[in-house]
C-alpha positions in Angstrom: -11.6 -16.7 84.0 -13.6 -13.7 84.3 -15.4 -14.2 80.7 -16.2 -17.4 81.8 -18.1 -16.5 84.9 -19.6 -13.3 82.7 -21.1 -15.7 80.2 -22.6 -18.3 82.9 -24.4 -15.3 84.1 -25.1 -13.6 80.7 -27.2 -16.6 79.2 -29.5 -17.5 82.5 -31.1 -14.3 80.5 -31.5 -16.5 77.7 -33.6 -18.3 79.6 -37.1 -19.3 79.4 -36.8 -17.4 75.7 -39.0 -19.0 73.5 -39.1 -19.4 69.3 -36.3 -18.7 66.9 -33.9 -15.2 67.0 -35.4 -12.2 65.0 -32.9 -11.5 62.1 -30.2 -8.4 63.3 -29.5 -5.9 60.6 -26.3 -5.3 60.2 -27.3 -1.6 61.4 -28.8 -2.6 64.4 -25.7 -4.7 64.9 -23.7 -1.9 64.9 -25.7 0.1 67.3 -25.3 -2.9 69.6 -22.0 -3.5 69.5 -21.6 0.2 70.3 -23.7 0.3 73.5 -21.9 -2.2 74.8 -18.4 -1.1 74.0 -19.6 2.0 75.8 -19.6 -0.4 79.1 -17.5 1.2 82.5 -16.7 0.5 85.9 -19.1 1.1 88.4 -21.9 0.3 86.8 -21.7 2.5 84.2 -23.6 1.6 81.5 -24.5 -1.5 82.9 -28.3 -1.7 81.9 -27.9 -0.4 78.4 -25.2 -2.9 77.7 -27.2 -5.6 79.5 -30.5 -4.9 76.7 -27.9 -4.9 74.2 -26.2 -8.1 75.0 -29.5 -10.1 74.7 -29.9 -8.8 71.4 -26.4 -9.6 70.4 -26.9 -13.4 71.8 -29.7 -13.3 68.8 -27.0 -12.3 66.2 -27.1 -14.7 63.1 -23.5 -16.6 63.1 -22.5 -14.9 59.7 -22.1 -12.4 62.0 -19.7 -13.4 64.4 -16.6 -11.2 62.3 -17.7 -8.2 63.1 -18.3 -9.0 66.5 -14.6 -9.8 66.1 -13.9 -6.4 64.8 -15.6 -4.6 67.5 -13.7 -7.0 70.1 -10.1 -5.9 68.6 -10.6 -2.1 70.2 -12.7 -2.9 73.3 -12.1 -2.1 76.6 -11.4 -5.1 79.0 -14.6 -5.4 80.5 -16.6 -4.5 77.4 -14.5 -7.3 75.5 -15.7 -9.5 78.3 -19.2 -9.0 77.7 -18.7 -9.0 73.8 -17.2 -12.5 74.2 -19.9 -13.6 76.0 -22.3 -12.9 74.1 -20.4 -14.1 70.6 -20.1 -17.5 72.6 -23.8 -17.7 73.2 -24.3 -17.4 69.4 -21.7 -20.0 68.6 -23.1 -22.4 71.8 -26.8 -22.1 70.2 -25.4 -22.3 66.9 -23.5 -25.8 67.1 -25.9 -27.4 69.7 -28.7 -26.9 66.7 -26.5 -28.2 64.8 -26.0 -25.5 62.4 -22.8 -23.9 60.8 -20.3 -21.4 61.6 -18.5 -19.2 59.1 -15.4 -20.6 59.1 -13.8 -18.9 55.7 -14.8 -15.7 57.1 -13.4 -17.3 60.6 -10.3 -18.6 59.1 -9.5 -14.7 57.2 -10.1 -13.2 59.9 -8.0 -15.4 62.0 -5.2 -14.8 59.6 -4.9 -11.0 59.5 -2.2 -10.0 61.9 -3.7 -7.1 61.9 -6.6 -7.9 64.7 -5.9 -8.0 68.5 -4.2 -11.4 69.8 -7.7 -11.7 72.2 -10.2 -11.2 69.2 -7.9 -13.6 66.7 -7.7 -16.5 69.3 -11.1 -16.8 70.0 -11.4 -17.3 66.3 -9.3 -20.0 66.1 -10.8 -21.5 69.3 -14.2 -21.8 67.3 -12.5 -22.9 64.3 -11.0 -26.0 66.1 -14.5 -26.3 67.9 -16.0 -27.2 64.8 -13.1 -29.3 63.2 -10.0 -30.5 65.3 -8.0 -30.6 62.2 -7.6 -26.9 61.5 -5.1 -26.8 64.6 -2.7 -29.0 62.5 -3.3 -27.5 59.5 -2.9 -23.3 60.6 -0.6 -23.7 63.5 2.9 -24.3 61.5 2.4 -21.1 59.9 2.1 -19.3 63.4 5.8 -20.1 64.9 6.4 -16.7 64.5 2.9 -15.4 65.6 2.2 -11.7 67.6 -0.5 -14.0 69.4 2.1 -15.8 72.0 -0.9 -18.2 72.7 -1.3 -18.8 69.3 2.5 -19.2 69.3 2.6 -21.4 72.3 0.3 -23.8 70.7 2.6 -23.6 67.4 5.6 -24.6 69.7 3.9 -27.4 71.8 2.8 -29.2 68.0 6.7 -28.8 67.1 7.5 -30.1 70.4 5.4 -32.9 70.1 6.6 -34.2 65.9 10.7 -33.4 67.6 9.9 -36.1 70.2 8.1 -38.4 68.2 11.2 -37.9 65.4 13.7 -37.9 68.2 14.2 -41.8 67.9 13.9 -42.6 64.2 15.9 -39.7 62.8 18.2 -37.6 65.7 19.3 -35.1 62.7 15.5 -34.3 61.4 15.1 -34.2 65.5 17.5 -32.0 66.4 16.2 -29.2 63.4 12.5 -29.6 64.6 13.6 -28.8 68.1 15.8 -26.2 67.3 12.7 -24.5 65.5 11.0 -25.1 68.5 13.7 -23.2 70.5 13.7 -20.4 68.5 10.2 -19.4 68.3 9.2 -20.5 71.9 8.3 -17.7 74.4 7.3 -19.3 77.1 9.9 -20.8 79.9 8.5 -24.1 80.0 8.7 -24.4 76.4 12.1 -23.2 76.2 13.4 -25.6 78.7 11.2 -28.6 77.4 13.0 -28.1 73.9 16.9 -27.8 75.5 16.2 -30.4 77.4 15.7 -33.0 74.0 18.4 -31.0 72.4 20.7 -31.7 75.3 19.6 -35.8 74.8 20.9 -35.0 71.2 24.4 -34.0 72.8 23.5 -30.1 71.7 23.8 -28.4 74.6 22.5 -24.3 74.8 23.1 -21.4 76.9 20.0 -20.6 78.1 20.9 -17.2 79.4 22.0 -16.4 76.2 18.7 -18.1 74.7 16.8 -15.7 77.2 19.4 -12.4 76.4 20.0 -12.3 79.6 22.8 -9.8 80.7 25.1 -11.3 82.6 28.0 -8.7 83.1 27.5 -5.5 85.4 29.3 -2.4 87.1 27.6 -1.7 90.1 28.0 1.0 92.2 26.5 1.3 96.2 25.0 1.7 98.4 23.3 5.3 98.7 20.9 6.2 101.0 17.6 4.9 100.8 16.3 5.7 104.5 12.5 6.2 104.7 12.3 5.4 101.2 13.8 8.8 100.0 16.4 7.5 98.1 14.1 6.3 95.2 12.9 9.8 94.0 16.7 11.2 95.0 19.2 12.1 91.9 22.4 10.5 92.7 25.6 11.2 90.2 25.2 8.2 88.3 21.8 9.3 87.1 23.4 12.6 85.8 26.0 10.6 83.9 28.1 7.3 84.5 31.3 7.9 85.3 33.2 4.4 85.4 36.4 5.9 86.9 34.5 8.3 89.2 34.1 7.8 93.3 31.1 9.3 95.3 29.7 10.0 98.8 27.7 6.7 99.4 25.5 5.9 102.4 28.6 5.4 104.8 31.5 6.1 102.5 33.4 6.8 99.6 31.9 4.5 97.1 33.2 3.3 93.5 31.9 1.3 90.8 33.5 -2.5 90.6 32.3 -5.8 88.7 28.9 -8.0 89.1 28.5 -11.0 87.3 25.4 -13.0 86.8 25.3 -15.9 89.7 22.8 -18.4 87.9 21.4 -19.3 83.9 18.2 -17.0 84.5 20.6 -13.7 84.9 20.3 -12.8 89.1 22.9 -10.5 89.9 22.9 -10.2 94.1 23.7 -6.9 95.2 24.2 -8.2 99.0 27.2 -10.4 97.7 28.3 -7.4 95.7 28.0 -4.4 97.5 27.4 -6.2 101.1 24.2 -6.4 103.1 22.6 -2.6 103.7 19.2 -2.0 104.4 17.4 1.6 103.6 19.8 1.6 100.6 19.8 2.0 96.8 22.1 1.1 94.4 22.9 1.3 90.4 23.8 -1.0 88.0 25.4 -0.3 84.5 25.8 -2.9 81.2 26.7 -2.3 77.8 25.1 -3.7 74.4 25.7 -3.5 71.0 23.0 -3.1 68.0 23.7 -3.7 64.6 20.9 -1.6 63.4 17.9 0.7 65.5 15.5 -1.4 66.5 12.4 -1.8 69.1 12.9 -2.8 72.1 12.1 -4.4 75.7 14.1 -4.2 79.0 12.5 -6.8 81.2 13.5 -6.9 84.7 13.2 -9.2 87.4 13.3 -7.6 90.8 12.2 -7.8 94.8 13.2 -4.1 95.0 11.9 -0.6 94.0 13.7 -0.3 90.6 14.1 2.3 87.3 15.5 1.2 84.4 16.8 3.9 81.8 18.2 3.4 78.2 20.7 6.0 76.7 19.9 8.0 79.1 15.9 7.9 79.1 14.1 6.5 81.9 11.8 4.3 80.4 10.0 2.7 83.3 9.9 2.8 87.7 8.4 0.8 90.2 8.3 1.8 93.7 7.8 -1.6 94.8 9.2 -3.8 97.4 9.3 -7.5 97.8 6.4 -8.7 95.8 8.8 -11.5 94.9 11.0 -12.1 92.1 9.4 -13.3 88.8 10.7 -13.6 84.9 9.7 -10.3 83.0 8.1 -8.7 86.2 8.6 -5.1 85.0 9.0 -3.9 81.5 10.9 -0.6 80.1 9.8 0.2 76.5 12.2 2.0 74.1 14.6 2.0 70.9 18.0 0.7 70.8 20.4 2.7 69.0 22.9 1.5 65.9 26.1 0.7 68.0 26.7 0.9 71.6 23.8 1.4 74.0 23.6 1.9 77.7 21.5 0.6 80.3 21.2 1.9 84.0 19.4 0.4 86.8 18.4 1.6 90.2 17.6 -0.6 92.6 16.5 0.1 95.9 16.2 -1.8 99.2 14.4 -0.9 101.8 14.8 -1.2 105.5 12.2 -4.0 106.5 13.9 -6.6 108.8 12.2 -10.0 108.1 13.9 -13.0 106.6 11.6 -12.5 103.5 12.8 -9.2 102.8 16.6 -9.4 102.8 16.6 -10.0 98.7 18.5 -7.4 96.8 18.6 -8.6 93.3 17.9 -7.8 89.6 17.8 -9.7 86.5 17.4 -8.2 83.3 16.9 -9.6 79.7 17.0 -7.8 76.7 13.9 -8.5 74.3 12.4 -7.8 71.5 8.3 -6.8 71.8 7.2 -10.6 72.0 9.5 -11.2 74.3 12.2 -13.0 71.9 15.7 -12.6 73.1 17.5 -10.1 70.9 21.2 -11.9 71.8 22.7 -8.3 71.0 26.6 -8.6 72.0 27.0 -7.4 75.3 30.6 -5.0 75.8 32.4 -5.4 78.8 32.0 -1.6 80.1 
């Protein structure tokens, strides 16, 4: 990791330094911390942050919070340096066998408040200095805005369901299903089916994801040259289920797509036949029981937009950079009742093997990436 490399670098300063720290006000903390948050590209502010850091490595450990605080609002490269130089306190601190604040830590830690980034490296000095805090904070962070925080929540309840799994299936089968619900991560999510399914409970995982999994598409429209992505077809001005249109080489009409496989792909080559230089739309229905936040995660190959009642909430004017789990992300509100979603995906007219995917797959999240399982309606 970057931070890693940034610290290696950061303490060769140290170096040769002799005697103990001079004390840092709490003042002259503050001025530091600024200096460096004030960090940028291209060198900008480079030296100033660089006289600043070594006088942040000589911060006293009782003030490793604040550093916290200041971490929770950086910018990337400015939290890189701040971490570094919070790590050379904590390094010098433990190898002189000294103390860290850990009620301060463990508050800190605690307060959802804080950035995910600033929180875990709290916790990651917390368990530095005593490996027991990990079993004794993590079951209250199943639910955590931290998904590495969460992750390591899940793996401990993974790890008690399989050790439960042979002395008691039913205790099992609740621990894993905990498990299920709060994990995020793929892995985790297939790690706990799979002991659930040893239990004879068996889960859709598509549902488990909210995947959608039933589709009108309609295609294909010209794409040539790559025009086709900024062009307004009809369905963009309103979805007509019943209506037919001037496609790329005919009269074209929306008609079913279903979901080929568990992680959602819908193949538009097996629905609308092979084209190339060609875009096409895709429509799904869900209902909300109440307004709510919410995430649109899509999976494509293709140049894609993705719109929600009507308000494009994201594009990508990107082609086959491979197809991966929560690739692109549309942020927006779901409405009380029956909400639309309308994709555009585009192909373009590359010939290689590699290029010939035309597919989507799109889940239907809440901002942690928790599957909302809102009740899709069969448009």
């Amino acid at each position: 990791m970057a931070w890693k490399k940034l610290i290696g670098l950061l303490l060769v300063l140290l170096v040769g330094a002799s005697g103990l720290p001079a004390a840092t006000s709490d003042t002259e903390l503050s001025a530091i911390l600024a200096s460096i948050k004030q960090v940028g590209t291209k060198g900008s502010g480079h030296r100033p942050a660089q006289a600043a850091w070594r006088k942040l490595a000589d911060a006293d450990a009782s003030q490793l919070p604040s550093i916290l605080v200041a971490l929770d609002d950086a910018s990337p490269l400015a939290a890189n340096w701040l971490r570094a130089g919070a790590e050379a306190i904590v390094a010098r601190q433990i190898a002189a066998g000294g103390t860290l604040p850990t009620a301060a830590l463990e508050e800190f830690l605690v307060d959802r408040q804080h950035s995910p980034r600033s929180r875990r490296l709290a916790y990651e000095w917390l368990v530095r200095v005593d490996r027991a805090t990990a079993d004794r904070l993590l079951p209250g962070m199943l639910d955590d805005p931290s998904l590495e925080l969460r992750r390591d929540a899940v793996a401990l309840l993974l790890a008690r369901g399989e050790t439960t799994l042979k002395g008691d299936p039913r205790e099992a089968q609740a621990i894993l299903t905990n498990a299920l619900n709060h994990a995020r991560d793929l892995d985790q999510i297939r790690a706990a089916i799979g002991k659930l399914n040893e239990l004879g409970v068996k889960i859709d995982l598509a549902r488990q994801l909210g995947f959608v999994m039933h589709w009108k598409v309609i295609g294909p429209f010209d794409n040539a040259g790559g025009r086709g992505f900024a062009a307004v077809y009809p369905p963009e001005q309103a979805v007509d289920l019943a209506a037919t249109y001037e496609g790329k080489s005919g009269p074209v009409k929306w008609q079913d797509a279903e979901a080929s496989d568990e992680l959602g792909h819908v193949d538009l080559n097996q629905a609308l036949g092979t084209h190339k230089g060609a875009a096409a739309y895709a429509y799904a229905e869900i209902e909300s029981g109440r307004e709510q936040p919410v995430e649109l995660r899509l999976g494509s190959a293709n140049a894609n937009k993705i719109w929600l009642n009507g308000k494009l909430l994201a594009d990508f004017e990107v082609y086959h950079a491979f197809t991966t789990l929560d690739q692109y992300v549309g942020r927006g509100r779901l409405d009380r009742g029956t909400n639309r979603i309308l994709l555009k995906i585009c192909q373009n007219e590359q010939t290689e093997e590699w290029a010939a995917q035309w597919q989507f797959q799109l889940r239907v999240c809440d901002p942690t990436g928790g599957a909302l399982k809102e009740q899709e309606k069969t448009p």
